[in-house]
C-alpha positions as CSV (number, residue, x, y, z in Angstrom):
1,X,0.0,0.0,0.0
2,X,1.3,3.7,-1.1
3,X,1.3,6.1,1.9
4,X,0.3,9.7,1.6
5,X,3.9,10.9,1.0
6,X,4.0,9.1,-2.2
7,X,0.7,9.7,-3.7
8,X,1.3,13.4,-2.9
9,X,4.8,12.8,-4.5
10,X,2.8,10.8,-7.8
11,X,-0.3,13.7,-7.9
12,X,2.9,16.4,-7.8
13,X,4.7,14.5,-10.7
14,X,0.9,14.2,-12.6
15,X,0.6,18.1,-12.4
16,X,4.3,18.8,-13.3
17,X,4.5,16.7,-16.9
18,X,1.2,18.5,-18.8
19,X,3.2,21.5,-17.8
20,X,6.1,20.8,-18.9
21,X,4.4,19.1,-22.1
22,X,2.6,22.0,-22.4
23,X,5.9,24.6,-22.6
24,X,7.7,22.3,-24.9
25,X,4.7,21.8,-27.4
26,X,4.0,26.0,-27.4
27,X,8.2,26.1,-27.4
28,X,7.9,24.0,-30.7
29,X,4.8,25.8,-32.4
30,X,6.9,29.1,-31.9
31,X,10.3,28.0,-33.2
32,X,8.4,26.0,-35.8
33,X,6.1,29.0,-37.1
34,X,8.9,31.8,-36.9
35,X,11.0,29.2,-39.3
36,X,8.0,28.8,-41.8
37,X,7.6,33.0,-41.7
38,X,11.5,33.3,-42.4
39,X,11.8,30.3,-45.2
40,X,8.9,32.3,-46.9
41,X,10.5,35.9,-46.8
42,X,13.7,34.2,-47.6
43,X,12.5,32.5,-50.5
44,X,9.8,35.1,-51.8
45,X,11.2,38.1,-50.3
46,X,9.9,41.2,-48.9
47,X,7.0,43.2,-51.7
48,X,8.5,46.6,-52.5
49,X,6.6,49.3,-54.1
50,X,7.9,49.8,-57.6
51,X,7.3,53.7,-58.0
52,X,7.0,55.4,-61.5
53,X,8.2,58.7,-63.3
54,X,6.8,60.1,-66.0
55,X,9.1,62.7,-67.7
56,X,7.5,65.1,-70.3
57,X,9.6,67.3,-72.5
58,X,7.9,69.9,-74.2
59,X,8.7,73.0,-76.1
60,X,8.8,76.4,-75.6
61,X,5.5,76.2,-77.9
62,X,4.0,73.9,-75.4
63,X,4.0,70.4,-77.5
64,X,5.9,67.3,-76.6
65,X,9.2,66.6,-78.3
66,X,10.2,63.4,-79.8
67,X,13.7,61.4,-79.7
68,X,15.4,63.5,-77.3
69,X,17.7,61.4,-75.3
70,X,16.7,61.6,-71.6
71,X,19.0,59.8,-69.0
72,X,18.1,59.0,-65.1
73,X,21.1,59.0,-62.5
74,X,19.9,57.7,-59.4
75,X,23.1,57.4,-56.6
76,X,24.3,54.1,-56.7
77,X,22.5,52.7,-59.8
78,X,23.6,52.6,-63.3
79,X,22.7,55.6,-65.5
80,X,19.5,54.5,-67.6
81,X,18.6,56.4,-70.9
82,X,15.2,56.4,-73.2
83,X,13.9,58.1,-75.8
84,X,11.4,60.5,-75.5
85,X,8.1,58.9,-78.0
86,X,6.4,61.4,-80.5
87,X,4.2,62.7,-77.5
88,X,7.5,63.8,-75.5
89,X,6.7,61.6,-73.0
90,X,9.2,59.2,-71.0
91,X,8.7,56.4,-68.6
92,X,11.1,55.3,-65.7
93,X,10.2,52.7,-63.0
94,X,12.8,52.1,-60.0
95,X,12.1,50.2,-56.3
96,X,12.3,53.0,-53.9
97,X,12.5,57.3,-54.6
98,X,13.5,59.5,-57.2
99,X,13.5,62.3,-54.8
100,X,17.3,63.8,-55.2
101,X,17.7,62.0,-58.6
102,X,18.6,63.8,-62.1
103,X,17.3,63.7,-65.2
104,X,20.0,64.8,-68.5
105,X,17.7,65.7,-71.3
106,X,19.1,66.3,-74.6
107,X,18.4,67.1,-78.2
108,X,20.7,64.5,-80.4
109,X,18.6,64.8,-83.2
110,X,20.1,68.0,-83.8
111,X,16.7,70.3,-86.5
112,X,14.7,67.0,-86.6
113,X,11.6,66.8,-84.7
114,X,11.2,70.0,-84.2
115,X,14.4,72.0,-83.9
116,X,17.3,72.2,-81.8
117,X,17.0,72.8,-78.0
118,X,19.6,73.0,-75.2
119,X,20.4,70.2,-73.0
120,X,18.6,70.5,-69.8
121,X,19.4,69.1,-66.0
122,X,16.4,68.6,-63.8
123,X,16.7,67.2,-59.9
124,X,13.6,65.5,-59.0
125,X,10.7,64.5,-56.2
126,X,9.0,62.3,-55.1
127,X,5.5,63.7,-57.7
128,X,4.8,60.9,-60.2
129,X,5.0,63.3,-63.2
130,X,7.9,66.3,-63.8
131,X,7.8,68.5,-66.9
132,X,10.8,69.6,-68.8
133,X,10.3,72.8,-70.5
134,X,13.3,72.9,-73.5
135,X,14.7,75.4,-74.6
136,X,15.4,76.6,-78.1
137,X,19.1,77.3,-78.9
């Protein structure tokens, strides 16, 4: 027959191992669900908002100016050049701002497509769109 010492001692032991079940199992569900969050950022990464920047060049006449050669220097990244389209418009995406970045606008066509113009510098913000007024030469 058990005396009361040991079936205090068993009832103790009875309490003690859900418990400790218990920490291990939510110890586990933790380590196990923090893993699955950083395998999926690892492997999908983290969204990031492409912004957009629409350049128009336009003339002192107000009308957009085609084939001018207009070049993005962001710090750090690679200088990208397009060519304005026969509206004088010019699209540039990049993953974070274009606020402190340059645009180089200039007239390579020389008298075609509308005349000659001189070669413009703009800094730009954070707006979506930025207007380049040219300038005859």
């Amino acid at each position: 027959m058990l005396g009361f010492a040991d079936l205090a001692a068993r009832e103790a032991q009875r309490k003690v191992q859900p418990t400790f079940r218990r920490v291990i199992r939510n110890t586990l569900k933790f380590l196990a669900t923090g893993t699955l969050s950083l395998l999926i950022a690892a492997c999908y990464g983290v969204a990031m908002l492409w912004n957009m920047k629409r350049v128009t060049a336009v003339s002192p006449a107000g009308t957009g100016i085609e084939g001018l050669s207009v070049t993005l220097r962001i710090a750090g990244q690679p200088p990208s050049t397009e060519f304005t389209d026969d509206r004088g418009i010019v699209d540039f995406t990049f993953r974070g701002s274009f606020a402190g970045a340059t645009i180089d606008v200039k007239d390579l066509d020389g008298p075609a497509n509308g005349g000659t113009f001189q070669e413009a510098t703009v800094v730009l913000d954070d707006s979506p769109d930025t207007i380049v007024a040219m300038k005859d030469e």
